[in-house]
N, C-alpha and C positions, 0 to 999 in steps of 0.2 A: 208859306202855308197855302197859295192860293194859287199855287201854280196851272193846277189843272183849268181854271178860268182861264187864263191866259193863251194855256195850249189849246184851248177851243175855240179861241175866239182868233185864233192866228191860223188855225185850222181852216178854218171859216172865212177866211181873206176877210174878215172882217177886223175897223180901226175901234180904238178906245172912243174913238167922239159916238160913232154909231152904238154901241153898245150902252156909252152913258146917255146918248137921247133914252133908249128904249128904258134906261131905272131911270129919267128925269133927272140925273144927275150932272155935274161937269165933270168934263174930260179928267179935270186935274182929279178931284175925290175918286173918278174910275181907275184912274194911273195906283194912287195910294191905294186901291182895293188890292188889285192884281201884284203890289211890292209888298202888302200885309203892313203896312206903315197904318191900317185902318181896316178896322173891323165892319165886313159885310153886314147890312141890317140883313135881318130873318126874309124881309117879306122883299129884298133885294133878290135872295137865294134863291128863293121860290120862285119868282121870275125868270131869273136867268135860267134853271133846271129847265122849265116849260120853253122857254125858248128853244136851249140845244137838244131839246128831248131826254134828260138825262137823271140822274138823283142828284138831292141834296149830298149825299155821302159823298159823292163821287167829285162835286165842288172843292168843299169840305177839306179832302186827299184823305177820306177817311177810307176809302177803298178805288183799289183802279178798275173794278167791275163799271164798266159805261152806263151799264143798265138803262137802255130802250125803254120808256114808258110807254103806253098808249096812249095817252093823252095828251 
């Protein structure tokens, strides 16, 4: 379900520990996020969209539109 995190953040040369500093999470909970073993909180999502500059949807895999914010 949560693929698209995954490929962004592998995209990104970036590791599961860096990404779970930046939600204040551990590594392990970040791992279970990106296997969908565990459901992303809302205000996790949001987070992460403003990090890679992108939509919730696009987290989601509710759409493969990247969609660039400006913000």
């Amino acid at each position: 379900m949560y693929q698209h995190i995954k490929d962004l953040r592998e995209d990104h040369d970036l590791t599961q520990q860096h990404i779970a500093e930046l939600l204040h999470i551990s590594q392990t909970t970040y791992s279970r996020y990106e296997n969908g073993l565990l459901d992303i909180p809302s205000s996790s999502l949001v987070t992460l969209a403003k990090y890679y500059k992108t939509s919730v949807d696009y987290l989601l895999d509710l759409t493969n539109n990247t969609l660039q914010l400006n913000k």
